[in-house]
TIMAR-882456 format. One record per residue (C-alpha): residue in one letter; x negated, y negated, z negated. Coordinates in nm, 2 decimals, decimal comma, always signed. Layout:
# residues N
   aa        x        y        z
    A        X        Y        Z
...
//
This chain:
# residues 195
   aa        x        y        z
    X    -6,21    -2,89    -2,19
    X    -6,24    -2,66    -1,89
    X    -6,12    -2,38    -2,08
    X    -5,85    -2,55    -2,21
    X    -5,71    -2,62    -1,86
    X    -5,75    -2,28    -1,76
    X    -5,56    -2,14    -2,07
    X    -5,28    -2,41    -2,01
    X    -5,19    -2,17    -1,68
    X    -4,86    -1,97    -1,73
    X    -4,76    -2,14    -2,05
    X    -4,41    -2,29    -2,08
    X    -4,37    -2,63    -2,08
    X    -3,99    -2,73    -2,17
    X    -3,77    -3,02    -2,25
    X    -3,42    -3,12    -2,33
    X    -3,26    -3,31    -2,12
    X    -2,94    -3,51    -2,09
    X    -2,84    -3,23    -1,81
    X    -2,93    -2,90    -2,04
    X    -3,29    -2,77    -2,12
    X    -3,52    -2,72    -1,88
    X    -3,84    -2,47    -1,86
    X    -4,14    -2,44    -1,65
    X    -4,44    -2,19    -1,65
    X    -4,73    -2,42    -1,51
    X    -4,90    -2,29    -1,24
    X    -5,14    -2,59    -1,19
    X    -5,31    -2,80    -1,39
    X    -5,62    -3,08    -1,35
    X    -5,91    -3,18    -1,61
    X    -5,99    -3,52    -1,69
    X    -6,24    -3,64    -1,95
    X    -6,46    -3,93    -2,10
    X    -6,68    -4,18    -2,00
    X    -6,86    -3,89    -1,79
    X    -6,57    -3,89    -1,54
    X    -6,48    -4,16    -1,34
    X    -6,17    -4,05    -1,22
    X    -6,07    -4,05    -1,58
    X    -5,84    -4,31    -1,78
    X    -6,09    -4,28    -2,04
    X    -6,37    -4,37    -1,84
    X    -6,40    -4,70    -1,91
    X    -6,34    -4,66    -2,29
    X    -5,97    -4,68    -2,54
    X    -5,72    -4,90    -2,45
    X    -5,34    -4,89    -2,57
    X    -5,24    -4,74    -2,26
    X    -5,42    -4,43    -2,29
    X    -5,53    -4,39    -2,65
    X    -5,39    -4,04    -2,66
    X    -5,60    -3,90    -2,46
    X    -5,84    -4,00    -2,80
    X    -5,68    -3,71    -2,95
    X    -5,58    -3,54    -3,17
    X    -5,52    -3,24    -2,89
    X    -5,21    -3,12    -2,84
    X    -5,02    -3,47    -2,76
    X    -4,82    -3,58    -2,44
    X    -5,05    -3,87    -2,28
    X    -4,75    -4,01    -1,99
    X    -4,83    -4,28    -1,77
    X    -4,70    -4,44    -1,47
    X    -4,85    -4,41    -1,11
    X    -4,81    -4,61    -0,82
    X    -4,54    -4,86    -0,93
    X    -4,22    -4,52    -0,93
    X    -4,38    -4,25    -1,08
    X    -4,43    -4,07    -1,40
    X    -4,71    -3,80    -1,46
    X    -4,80    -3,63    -1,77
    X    -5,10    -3,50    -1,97
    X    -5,19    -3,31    -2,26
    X    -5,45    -3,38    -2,46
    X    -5,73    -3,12    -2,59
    X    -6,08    -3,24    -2,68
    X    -6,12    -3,29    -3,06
    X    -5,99    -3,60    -3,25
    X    -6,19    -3,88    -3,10
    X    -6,30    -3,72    -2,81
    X    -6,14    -3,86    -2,47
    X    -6,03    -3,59    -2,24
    X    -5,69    -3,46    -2,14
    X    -5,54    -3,20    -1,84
    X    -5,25    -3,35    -1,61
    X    -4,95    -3,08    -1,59
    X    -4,94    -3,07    -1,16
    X    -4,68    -2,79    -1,09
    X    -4,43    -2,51    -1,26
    X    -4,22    -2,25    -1,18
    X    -3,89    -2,31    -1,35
    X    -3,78    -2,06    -1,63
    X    -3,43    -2,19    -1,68
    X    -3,08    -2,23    -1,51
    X    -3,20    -2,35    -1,16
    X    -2,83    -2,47    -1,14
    X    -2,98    -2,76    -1,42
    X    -3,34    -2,79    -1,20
    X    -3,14    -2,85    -0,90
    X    -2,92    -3,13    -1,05
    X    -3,21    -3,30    -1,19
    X    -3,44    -3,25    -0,83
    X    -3,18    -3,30    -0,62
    X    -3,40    -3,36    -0,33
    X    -3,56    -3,04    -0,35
    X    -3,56    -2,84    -0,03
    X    -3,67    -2,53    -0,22
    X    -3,69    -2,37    -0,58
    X    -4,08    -2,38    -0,52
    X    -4,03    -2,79    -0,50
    X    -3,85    -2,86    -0,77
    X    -4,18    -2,89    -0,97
    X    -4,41    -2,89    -0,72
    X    -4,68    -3,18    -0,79
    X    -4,74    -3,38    -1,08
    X    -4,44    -3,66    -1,07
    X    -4,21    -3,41    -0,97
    X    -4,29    -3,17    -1,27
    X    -4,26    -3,52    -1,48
    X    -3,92    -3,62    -1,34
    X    -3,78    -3,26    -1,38
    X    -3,87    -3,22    -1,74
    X    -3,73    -3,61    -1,79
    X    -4,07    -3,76    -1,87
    X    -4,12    -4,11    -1,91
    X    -4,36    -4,35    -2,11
    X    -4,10    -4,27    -2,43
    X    -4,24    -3,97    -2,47
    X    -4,61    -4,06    -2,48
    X    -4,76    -3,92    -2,82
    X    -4,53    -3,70    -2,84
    X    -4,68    -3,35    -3,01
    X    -4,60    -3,06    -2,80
    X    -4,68    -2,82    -3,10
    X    -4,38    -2,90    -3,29
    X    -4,11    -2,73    -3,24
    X    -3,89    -3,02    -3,30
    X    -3,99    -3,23    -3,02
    X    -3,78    -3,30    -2,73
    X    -4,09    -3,19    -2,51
    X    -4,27    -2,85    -2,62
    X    -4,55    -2,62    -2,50
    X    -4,56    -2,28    -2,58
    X    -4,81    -2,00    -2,57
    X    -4,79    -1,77    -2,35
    X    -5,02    -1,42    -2,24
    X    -5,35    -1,52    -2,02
    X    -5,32    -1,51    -1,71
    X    -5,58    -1,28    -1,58
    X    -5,91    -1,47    -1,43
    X    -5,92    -1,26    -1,14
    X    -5,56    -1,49    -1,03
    X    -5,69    -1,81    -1,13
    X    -5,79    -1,99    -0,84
    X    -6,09    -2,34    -0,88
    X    -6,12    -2,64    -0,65
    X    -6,14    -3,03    -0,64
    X    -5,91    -3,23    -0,77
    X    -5,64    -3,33    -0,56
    X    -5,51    -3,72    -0,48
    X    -5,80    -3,90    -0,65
    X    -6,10    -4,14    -0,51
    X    -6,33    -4,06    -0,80
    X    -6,50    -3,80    -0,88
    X    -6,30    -3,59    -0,64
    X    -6,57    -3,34    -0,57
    X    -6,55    -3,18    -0,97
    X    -6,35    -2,85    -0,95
    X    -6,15    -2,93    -1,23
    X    -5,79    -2,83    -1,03
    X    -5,69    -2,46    -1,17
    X    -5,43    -2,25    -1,03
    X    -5,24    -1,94    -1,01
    X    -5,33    -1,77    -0,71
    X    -5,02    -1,65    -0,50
    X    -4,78    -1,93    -0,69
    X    -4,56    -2,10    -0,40
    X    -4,52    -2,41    -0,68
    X    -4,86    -2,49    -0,65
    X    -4,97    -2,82    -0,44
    X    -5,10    -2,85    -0,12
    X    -5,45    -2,98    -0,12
    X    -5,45    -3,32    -0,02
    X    -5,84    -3,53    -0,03
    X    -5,82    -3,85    -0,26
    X    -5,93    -4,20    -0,12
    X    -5,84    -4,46    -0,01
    X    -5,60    -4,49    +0,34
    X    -5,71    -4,64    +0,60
    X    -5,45    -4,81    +0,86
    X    -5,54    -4,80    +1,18
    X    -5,43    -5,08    +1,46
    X    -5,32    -5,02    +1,74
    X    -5,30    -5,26    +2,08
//
């Protein structure tokens, strides 16, 4: 599954949208699998909400995250086999004019898909489009192939945002990409009181 994270890095990801395609070349991605991994969906066995990450590889597993937020997934283990690699940040390939009227909130062109619910709600992600199969080239969402980005720019670390299993460096990413995410440590937050 690790190597099919880091093989995800600089291929497209692209959608059409009500407001024109859009295109993104990921430039960070996150591994998640099995029972073995506690930070995974899958952890605690199949349920409806996240069978495809059962397989078969190649599927969009979507889910929603804190009560307003979309993320997505692909999955890539073999038919059966839980496991799945969350798309966490792109560098948009199309008309920024469309990016910009779909992020309009954006600050910069390296925020418009900066971060995992960001990506989702540029590319017009939702729980619709769970199952769908990137590999056909009729489906409103795709992934495409691109050349391998060389390991010497792939950068390794722990995942970002989660309580569990935080310490695995499943987090991939193109060194020197501006669209990548800050690291930011999982866990719980703690409010502190004051008077």
């Amino acid at each position: 599954m690790l190597p099919a994270a880091e093989r995800l890095l600089g291929c497209v990801l692209e959608a059409d949208t009500p407001d024109g395609a859009v295109a993104v070349r990921l430039v960070e991605v996150e591994a998640y699998r099995g029972a073995d991994d506690a930070a995974s969906h899958s952890h605690r066995g199949r349920t409806p909400r996240n069978a495809v990450m059962f397989g078969p590889p190649g599927h969009l597993y979507v889910y929603f995250v804190y009560g307003m937020h979309f993320c997505a997934n692909v999955s890539c283990l073999s038919d059966g086999e839980p496991g799945a690699v969350l798309f966490r940040a792109g560098e948009v390939l199309t008309d920024p004019g469309v990016a910009r009227v779909r992020r309009p909130t954006a600050r910069s062109d390296a925020e418009l898909a900066r971060g995992p619910a960001r990506l989702a709600s540029l590319l017009g992600l939702a729980r619709d489009d769970d199952g769908a199969d990137l590999t056909d080239p009729a489906s409103r969402v795709r992934l495409l192939a691109a050349p391998r980005v060389p390991s010497s720019s792939i950068r390794r670390g722990p995942r970002v945002g989660v309580a569990a299993a935080a310490e695995l460096p499943w987090r991939f990413w193109i060194d020197g990409s501006r669209a990548v995410s800050p690291y930011r440590a999982g866990g719980k937050r703690s409010r502190r009181r004051t008077g």
